[in-house]
N, C-alpha and C positions, 0 to 999 in steps of 0.2 A: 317709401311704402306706397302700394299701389290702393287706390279703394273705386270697390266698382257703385256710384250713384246713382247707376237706370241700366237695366239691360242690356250688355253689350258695350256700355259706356263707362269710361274710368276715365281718372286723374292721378297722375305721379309726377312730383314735383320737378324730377329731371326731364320728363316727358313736354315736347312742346308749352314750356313753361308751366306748368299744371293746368293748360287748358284740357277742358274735355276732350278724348281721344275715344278712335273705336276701340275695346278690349284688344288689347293683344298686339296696335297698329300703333302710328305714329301720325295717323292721319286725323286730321280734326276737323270735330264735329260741325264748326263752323262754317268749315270749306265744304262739307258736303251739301250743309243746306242750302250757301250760297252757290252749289253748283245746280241746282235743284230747280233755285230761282230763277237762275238764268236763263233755263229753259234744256238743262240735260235733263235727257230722261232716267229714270231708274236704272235700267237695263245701260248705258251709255256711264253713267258714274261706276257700277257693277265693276263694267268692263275696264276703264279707266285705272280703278285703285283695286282692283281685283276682290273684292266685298263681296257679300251676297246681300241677295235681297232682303236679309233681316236685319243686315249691319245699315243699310243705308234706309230702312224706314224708320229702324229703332234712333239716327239720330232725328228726322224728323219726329214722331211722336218725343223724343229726348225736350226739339223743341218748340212743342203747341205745351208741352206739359211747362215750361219755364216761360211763355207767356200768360197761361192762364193764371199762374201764380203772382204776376207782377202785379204792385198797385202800384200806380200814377199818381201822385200830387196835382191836381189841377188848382193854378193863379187863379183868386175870382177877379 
C-alpha cells in the first residue's frame, strides 16, 4: 500500500525499500537532495530523471521540513 507523507512524496514498502520516493517514480528523495548538494542544478536534476520542477523542490522542502523536526541529544 502506497501512502503519500508530503506533496509529491510517497513510500511503498516494495518501492526502493520504503524509502521516500517521488509520487509515481522510483526515484529517491535522498538522491535528489544529494544531487542538489553537489552542486546540480534544478533544471540539470529536471533534466537528468525527467521531474519537474515541483517534484524536485518538493523533495527539498520534503527535506528542511524533517530537519526542522529533528531533536539532538547533546553529551554534556
Amino acid at each position: 500500500m502506497t501512502h503519500e507523507i508530503f506533496p509529491h512524496i510517497e513510500v511503498h514498502p516494495d518501492v526502493r525499500f520504503g524509502k521516500p520516493v517521488l509520487k509515481g517514480t522510483r526515484v529517491p528523495v535522498d538522491l535528489i537532495v544529494g544531487k542538489i548538494a553537489g552542486g546540480m542544478t534544478v533544471e540539470e536534476v529536471m533534466t537528468e530523471y525527467g521531474l519537474t520542477r515541483d517534484q524536485v523542490l518538493a523533495t527539498l522542502q520534503y527535506a528542511a521540513k524533517l530537519v526542522a523536526e529533528e531533536e539532538l541529544a547533546m553529551a554534556a
